[in-house]
C-alpha positions in Angstrom: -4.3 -12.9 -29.5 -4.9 -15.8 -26.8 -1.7 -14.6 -25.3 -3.4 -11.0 -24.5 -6.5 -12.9 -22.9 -4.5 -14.8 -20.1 -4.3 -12.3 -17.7 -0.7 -11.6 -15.8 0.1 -12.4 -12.3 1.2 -9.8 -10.1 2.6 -10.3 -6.4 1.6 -7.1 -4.1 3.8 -6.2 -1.4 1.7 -4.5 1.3 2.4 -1.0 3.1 3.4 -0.8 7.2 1.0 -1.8 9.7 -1.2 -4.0 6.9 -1.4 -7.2 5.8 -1.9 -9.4 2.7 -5.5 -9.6 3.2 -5.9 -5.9 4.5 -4.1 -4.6 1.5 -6.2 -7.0 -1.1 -9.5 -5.3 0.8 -8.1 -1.5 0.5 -7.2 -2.4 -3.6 -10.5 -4.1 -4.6 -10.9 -0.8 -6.8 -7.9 -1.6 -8.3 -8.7 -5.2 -8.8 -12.0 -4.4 -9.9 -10.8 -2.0 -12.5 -7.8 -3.9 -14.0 -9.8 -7.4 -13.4 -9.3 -8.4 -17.3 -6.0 -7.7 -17.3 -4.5 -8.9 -14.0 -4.1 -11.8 -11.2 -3.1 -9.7 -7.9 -1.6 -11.9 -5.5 -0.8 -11.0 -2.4 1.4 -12.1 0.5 2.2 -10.6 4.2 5.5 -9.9 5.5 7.9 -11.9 8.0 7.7 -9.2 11.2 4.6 -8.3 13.8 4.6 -4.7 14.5 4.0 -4.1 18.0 1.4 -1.4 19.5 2.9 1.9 19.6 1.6 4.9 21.0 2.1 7.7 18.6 4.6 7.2 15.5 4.5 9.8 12.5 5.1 8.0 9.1 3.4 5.2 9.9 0.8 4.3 7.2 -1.8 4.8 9.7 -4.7 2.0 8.8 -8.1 4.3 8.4 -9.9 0.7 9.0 -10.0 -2.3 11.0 -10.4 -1.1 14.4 -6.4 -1.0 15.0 -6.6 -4.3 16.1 -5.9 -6.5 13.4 -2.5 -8.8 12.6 0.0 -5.6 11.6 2.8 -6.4 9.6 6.1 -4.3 8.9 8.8 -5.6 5.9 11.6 -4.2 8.6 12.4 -1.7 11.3 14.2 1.4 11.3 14.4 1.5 14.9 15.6 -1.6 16.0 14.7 -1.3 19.8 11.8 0.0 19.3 10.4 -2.5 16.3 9.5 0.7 14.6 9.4 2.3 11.4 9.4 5.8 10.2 9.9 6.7 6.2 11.9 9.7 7.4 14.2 7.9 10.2 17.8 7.6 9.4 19.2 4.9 11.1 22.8 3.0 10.6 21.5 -0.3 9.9 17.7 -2.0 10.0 16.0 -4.9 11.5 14.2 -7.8 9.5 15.0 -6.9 6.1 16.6 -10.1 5.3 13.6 -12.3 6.6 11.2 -10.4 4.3 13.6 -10.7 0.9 13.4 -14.7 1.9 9.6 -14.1 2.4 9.5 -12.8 -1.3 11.8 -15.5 -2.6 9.5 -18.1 -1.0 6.5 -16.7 -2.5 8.0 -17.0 -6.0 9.0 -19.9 -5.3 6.1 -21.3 -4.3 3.3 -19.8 -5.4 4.4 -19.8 -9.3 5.7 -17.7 -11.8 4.8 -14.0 -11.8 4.6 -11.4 -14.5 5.3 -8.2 -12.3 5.6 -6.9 -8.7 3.4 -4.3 -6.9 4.3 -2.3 -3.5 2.5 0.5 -1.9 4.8 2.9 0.7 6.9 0.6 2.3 6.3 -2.3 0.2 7.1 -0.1 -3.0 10.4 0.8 -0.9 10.9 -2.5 -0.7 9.8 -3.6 -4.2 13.1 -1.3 -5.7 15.5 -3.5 -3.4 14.0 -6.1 -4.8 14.4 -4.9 -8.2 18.2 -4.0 -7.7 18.7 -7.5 -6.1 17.4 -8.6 -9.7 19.1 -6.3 -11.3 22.3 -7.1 -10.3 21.8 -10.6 -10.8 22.6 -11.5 -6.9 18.6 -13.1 -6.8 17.9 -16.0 -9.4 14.8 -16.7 -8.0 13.7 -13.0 -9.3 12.5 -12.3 -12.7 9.7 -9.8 -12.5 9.5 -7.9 -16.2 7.9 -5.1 -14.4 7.5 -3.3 -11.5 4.4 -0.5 -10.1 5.2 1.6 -6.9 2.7 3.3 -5.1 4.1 6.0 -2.7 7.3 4.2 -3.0 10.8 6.2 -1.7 14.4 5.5 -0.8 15.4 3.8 2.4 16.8 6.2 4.9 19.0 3.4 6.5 22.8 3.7 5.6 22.5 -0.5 5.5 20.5 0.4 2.3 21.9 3.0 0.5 24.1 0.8 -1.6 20.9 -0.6 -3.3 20.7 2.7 -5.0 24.3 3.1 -6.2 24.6 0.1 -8.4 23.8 0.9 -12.0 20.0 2.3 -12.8 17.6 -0.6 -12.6 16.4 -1.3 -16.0 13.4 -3.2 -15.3 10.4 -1.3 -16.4 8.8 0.7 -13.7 5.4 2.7 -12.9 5.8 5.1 -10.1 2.2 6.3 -8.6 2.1 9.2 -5.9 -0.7 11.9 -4.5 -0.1 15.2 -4.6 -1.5 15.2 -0.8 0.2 12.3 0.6 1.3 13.3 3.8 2.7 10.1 4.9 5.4 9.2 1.7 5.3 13.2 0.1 5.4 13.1 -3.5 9.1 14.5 -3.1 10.5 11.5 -1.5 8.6 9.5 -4.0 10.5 12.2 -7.1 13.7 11.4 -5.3 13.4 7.6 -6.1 13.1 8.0 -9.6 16.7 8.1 -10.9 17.2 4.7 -9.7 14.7 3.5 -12.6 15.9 3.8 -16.4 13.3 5.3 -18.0 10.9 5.3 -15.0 6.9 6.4 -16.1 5.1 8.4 -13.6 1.2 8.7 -12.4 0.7 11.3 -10.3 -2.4 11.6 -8.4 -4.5 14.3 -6.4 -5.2 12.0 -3.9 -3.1 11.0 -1.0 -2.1 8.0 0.8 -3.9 5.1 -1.2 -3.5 3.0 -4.7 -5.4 4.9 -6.7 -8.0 3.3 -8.9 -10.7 6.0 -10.8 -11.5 5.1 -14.1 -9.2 8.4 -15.1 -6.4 6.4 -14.0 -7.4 2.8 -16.0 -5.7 3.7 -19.2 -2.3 4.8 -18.0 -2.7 1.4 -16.2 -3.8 -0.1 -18.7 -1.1 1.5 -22.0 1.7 0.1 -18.9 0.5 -3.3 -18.2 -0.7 -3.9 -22.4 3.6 -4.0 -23.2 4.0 -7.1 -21.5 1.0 -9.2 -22.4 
């Protein structure tokens, strides 16, 4: 019983364009409604994305005046330091920085339960999880994972993350029926990577969801590994 009351640490991998403390603001529902059952900690990632005029799959922020520090896990335009979900590209930039950014953060920051990305840090939370899987990061040992909008890479560089064997780890995939940044399709298209993958679909569309409908299949997820 005491074991259920110490609550598990989670480390949350932010989206394109926010920041650790811009994604811990737009998830205080979360935190609020899983508060007995989770520590959500949250880091930024390696890269500054620069001002752009006009990209299209850009997890716009709907806050924060556009003139905050925006942060990017890696570009699929590597002239431009850009990113766009749909981009298909031959190889990436930054990627490696941001794994070492992760690996620091465990590292550092003490031993954590599970991992939680939303868009491009839920694309970047099943690298991670195939890194783990296939034994090539020690420092990795998350017993779960929850992606929020999460989808494949369209970078050649990454496709061989999704041919190893399926990724065991236990997973929660979460997308919104009207998410017109990360469609629920591309979201659909990472699930054969996972073994045994649970879903939570949503009506909603580019956020982590957190209404009280959504608490227990939170909850019945997160209760298997306390």
């Amino acid at each position: 019983m005491s074991k259920a009351a110490t609550p598990l640490r989670i480390l949350c991998i932010h989206g394109y364009r926010q920041n650790g403390n811009s994604f811990r603001e737009k998830t205080g529902a979360l935190r609020k409604l899983l508060k007995k059952q989770v520590e959500l900690v949250y880091i930024s990632a390696p890269h500054q994305v620069p001002a752009i005029k006009n990209e299209t799959n850009q997890e716009p922020e709907r806050t924060g005046g556009g003139d905050e520090d925006q942060r990017g896990w890696w570009f699929s335009n590597v002239q431009a330091r850009s990113f766009n979900a749909n981009e298909e590209c031959e190889s990436s930039l930054g990627l490696e920085e941001s794994v070492d950014t992760v690996r620091t953060a465990v590292r550092e920051l003490g031993t954590f339960d599970g991992i939680l990305g939303f868009s491009q840090g839920a694309a970047l939370v099943a690298m991670l999880c195939a890194l783990q899987e296939q034994k090539l990061e020690p420092d990795f040992n998350f017993r779960f994972a929850i992606l929020v909008a999460g989808f494949r890479s369209a970078c050649k560089q990454h496709h061989w993350f999704y041919d190893g064997p399926a990724i065991t780890i236990p997973s929660l995939h979460v997308f919104g029926q009207d998410d017109r940044v990360i469609p629920g399709k591309m979201s659909q298209d990472l699930l054969p990577t996972f073994d045994g993958a649970q879903v939570l679909v949503h009506p909603g569309g580019h956020f982590v969801p957190a209404a009280s409908s959504h608490r227990q299949t939170y909850q019945d997820f997160l209760k298997k590994f306390q």
